[in-house]
N, CA and C of each residue as an Amber inpcrd file, in Angstrom:
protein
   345
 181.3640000 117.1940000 -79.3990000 181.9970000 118.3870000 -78.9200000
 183.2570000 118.6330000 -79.7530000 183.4600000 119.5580000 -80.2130000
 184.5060000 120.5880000 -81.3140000 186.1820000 120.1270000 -80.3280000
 186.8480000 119.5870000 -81.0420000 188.2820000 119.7120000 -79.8190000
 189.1080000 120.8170000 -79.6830000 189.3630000 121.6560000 -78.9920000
 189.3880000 122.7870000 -78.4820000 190.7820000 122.8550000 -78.5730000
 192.0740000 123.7000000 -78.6100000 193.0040000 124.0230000 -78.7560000
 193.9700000 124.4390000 -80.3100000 194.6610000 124.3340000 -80.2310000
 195.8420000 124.7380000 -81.4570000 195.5880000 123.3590000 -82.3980000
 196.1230000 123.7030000 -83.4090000 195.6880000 121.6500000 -84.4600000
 196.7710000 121.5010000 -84.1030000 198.2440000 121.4690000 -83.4140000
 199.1600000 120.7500000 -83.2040000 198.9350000 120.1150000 -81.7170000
 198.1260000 120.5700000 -80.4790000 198.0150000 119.8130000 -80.2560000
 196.7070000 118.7400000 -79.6310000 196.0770000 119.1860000 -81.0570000
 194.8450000 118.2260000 -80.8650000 196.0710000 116.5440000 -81.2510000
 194.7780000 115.6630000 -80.4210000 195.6230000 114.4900000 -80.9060000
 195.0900000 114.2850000 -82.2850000 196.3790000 113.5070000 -82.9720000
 196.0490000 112.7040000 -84.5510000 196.0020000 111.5210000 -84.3130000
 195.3350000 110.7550000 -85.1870000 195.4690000 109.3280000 -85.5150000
 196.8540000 109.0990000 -85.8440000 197.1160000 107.5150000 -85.3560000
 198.8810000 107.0820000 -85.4280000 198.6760000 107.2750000 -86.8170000
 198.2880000 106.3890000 -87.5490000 199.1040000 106.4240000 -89.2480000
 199.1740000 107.9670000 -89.3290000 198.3890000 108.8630000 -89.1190000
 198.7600000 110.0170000 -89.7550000 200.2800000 110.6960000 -89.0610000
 200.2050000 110.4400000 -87.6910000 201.5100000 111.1760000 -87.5240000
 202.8090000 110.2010000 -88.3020000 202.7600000 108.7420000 -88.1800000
 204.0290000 108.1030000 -88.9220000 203.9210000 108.9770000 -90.3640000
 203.0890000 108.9230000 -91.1060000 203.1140000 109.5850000 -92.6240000
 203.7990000 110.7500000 -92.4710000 203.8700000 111.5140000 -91.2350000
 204.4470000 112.7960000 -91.7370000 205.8660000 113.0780000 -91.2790000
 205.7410000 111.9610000 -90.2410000 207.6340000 111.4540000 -90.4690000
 208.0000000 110.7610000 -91.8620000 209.0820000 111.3960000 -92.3460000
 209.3270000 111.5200000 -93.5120000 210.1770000 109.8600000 -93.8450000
 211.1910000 110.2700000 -92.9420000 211.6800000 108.1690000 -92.4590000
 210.5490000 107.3810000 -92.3460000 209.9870000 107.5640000 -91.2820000
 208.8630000 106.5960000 -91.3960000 208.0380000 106.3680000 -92.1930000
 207.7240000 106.9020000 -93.2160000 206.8610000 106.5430000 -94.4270000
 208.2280000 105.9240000 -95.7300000 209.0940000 106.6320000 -95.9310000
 210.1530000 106.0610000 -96.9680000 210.0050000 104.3800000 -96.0870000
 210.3450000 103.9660000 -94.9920000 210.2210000 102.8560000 -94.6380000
 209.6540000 101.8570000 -94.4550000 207.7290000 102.6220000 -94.4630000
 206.6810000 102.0020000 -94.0340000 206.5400000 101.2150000 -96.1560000
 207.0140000 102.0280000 -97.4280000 206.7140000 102.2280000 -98.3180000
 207.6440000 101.1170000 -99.1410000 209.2310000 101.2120000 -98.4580000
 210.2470000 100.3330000 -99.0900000 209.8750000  99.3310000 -98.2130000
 209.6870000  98.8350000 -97.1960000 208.8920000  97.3350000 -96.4580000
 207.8440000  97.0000000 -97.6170000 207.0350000  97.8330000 -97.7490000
 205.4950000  97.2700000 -98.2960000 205.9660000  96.4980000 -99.9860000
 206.9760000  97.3420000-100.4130000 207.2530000  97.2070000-102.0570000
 207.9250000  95.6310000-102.0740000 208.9350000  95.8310000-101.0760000
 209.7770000  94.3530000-100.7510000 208.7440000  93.3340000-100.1830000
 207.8230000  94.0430000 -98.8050000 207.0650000  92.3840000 -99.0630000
 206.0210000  91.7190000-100.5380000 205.5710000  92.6810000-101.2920000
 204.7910000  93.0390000-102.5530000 205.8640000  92.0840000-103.1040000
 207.2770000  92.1870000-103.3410000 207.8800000  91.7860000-104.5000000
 208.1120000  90.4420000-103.8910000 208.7110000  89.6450000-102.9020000
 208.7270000  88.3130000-102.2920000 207.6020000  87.5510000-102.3750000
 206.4500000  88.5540000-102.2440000 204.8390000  87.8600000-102.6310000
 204.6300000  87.0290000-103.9040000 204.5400000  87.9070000-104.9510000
 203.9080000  88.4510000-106.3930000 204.9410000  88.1800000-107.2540000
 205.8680000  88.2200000-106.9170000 207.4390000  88.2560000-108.0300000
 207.1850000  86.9510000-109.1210000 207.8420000  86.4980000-110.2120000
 207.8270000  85.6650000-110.7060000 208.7850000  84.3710000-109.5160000
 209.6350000  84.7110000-108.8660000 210.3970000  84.0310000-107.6050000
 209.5120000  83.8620000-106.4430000 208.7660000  84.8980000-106.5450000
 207.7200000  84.5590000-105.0120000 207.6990000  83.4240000-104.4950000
 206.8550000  83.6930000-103.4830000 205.8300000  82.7380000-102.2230000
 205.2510000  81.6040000-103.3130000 203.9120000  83.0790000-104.0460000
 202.7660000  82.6440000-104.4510000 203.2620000  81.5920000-105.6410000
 203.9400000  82.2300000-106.3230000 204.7260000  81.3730000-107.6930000
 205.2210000  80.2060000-107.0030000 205.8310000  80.1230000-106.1910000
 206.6090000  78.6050000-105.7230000 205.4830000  77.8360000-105.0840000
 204.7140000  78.4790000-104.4610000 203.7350000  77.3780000-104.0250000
 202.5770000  76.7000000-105.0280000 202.5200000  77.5350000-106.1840000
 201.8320000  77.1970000-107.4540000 202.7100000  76.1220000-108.1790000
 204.6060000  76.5270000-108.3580000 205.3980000  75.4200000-108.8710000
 205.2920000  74.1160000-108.0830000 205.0150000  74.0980000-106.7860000
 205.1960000  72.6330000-106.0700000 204.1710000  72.2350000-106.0000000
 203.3720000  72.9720000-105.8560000 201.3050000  71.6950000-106.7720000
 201.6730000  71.3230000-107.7390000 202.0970000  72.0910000-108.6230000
 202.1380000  71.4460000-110.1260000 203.0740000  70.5710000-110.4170000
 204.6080000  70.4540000-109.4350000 205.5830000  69.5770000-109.3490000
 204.8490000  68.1800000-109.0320000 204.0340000  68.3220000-108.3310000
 203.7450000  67.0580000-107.4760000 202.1580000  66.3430000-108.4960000
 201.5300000  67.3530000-109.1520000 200.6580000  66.7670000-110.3890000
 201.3620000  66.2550000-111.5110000 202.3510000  66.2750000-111.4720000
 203.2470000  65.7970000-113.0260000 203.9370000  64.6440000-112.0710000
 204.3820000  64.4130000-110.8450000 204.8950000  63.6050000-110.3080000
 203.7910000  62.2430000-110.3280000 202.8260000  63.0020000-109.8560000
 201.7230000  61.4010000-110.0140000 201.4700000  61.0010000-110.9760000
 201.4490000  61.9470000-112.0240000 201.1430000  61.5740000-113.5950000
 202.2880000  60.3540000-114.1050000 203.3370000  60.7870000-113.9030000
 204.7240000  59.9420000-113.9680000 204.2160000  58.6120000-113.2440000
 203.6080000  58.6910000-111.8070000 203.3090000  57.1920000-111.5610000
 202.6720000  56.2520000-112.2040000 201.8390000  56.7600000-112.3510000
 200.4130000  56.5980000-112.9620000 201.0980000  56.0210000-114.6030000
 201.4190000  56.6990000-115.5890000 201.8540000  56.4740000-116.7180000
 202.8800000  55.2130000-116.5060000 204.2040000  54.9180000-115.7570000
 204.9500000  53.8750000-115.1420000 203.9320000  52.5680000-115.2490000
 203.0330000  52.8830000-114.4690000 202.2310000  51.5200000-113.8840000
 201.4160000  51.2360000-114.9810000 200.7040000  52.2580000-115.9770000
 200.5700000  51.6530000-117.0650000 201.5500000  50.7330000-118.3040000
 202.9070000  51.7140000-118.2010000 203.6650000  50.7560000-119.2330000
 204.0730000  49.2050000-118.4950000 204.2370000  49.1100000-117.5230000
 204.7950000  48.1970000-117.0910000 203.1890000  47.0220000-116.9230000
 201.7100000  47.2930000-117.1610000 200.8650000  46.3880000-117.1610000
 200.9960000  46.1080000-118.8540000 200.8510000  47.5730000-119.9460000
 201.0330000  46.7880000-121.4410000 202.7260000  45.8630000-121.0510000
 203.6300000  45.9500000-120.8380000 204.5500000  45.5680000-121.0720000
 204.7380000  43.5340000-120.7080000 203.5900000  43.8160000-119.5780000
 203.0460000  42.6360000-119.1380000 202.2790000  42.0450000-120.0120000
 201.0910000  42.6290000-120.7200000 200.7330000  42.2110000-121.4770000
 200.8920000  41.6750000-122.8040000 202.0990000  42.5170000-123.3220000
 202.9850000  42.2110000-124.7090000 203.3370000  41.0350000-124.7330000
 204.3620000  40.8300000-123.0000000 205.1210000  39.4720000-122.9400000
 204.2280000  38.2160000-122.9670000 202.8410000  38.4440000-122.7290000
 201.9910000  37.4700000-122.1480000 201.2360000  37.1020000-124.0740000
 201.6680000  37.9290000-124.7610000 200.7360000  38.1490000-126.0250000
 202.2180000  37.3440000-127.2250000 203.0020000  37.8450000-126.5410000
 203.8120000  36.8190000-127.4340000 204.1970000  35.2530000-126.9790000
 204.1920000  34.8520000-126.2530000 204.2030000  33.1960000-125.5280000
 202.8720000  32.2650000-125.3700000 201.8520000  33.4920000-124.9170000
 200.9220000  32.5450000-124.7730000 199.5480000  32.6020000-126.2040000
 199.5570000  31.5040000-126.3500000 198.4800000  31.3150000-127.6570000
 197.0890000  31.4260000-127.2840000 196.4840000  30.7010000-125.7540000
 195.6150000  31.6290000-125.4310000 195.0030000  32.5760000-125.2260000
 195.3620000  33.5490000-124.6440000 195.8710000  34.6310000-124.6360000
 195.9230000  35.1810000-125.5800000 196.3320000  34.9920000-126.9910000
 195.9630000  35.9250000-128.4590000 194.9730000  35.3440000-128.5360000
 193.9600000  34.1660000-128.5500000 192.9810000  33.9360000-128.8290000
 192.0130000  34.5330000-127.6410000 192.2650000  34.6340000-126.8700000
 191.1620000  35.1790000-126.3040000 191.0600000  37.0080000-126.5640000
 192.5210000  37.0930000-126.5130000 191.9160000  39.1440000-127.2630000
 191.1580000  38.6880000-128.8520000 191.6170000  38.1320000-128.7610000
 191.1120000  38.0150000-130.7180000 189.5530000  38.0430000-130.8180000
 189.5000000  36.5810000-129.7900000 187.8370000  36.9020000-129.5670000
 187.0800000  37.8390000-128.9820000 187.8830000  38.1700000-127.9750000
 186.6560000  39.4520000-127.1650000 187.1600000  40.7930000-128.1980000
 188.1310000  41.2860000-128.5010000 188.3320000  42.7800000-129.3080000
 187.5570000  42.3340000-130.6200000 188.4440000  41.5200000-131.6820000
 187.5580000  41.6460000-132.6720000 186.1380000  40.7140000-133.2700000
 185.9190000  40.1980000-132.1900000 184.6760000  38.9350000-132.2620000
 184.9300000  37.9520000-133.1720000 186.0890000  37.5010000-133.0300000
 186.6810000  36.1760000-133.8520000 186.0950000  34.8840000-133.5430000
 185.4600000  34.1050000-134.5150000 184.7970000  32.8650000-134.0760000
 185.2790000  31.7530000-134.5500000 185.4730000  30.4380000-133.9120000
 185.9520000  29.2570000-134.5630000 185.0810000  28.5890000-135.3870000
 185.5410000  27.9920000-136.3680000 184.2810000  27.3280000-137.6040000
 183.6590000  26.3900000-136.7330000 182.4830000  26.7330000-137.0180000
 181.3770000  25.5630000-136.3660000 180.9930000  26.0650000-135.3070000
 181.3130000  27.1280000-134.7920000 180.5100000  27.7700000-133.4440000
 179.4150000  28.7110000-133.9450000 178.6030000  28.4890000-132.7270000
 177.5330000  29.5980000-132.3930000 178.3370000  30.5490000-131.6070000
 177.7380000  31.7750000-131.8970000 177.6560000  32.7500000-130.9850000
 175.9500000  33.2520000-129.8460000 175.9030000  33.2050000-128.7850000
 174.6970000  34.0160000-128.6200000 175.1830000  35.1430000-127.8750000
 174.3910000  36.1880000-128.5590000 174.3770000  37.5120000-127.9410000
 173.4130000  37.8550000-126.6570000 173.2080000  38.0950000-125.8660000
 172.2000000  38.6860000-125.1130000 171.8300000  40.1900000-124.5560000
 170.5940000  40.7580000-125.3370000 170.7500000  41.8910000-125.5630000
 169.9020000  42.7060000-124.3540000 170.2170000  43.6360000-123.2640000
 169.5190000  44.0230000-122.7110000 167.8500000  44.1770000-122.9010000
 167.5000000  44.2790000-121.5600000 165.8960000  44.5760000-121.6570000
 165.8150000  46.1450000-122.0780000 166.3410000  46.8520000-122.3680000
 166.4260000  48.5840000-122.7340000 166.4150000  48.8570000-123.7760000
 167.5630000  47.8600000-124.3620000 167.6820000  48.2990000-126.1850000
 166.7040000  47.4730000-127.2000000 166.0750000  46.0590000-126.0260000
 165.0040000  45.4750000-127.0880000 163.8440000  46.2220000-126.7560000
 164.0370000  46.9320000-126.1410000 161.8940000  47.6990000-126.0090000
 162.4000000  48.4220000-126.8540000 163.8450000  49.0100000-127.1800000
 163.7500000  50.6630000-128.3250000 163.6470000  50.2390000-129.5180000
 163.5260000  48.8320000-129.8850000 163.7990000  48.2090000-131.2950000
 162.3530000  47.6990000-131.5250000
């Protein structure tokens, strides 16, 4: 059914009457821009909550890297005092053998069927 009277006073939808208050839209417009810019800004929300993930991925990295120097650092000290200890990297890194030894290798069941 057609709504019957003058168009002022058929009813409008709310947003449309705020829009045509002239305050109320300058306001509805400078709110929207300011929450837009606190959002989105290079200062933002979104930006700071992106800086403190990434604060806290470089923070573990820092652990992580720590606990490695301090196992070589362990290992250095252990590589200069103990003579075992260079002999045994010697043997397992570069397959260093004492005169008069055997070595046996034992070679998987996988790589002797491909040979």
């Amino acid at each position: 059914m057609p709504p019957y009277g003058y168009p002022k006073q058929r009813k409008q939808h709310k947003l449309v009457r705020v829009l045509k208050n002239r305050t109320y839209t300058i306001l509805l417009v400078s709110a929207t821009l300011v929450l837009t810019y606190f959002l989105f800004s290079t200062k933002g929300f979104v930006s700071r909550v992106q800086i403190s993930a990434d604060l806290q991925d470089k923070k573990d990295r820092v652990i992580a890297l720590q606990r490695d120097m301090q196992n070589l650092t362990r290992e250095r000290d252990r590589l200069r005092d103990d003579h075992k200890a260079i002999e045994h990297v010697a043997r397992e890194t570069h397959g260093m053998i004492k005169p008069g030894e055997i070595v046996y290798r034992i070679v998987p069941a996988k790589e002797n069927k491909q040979q």
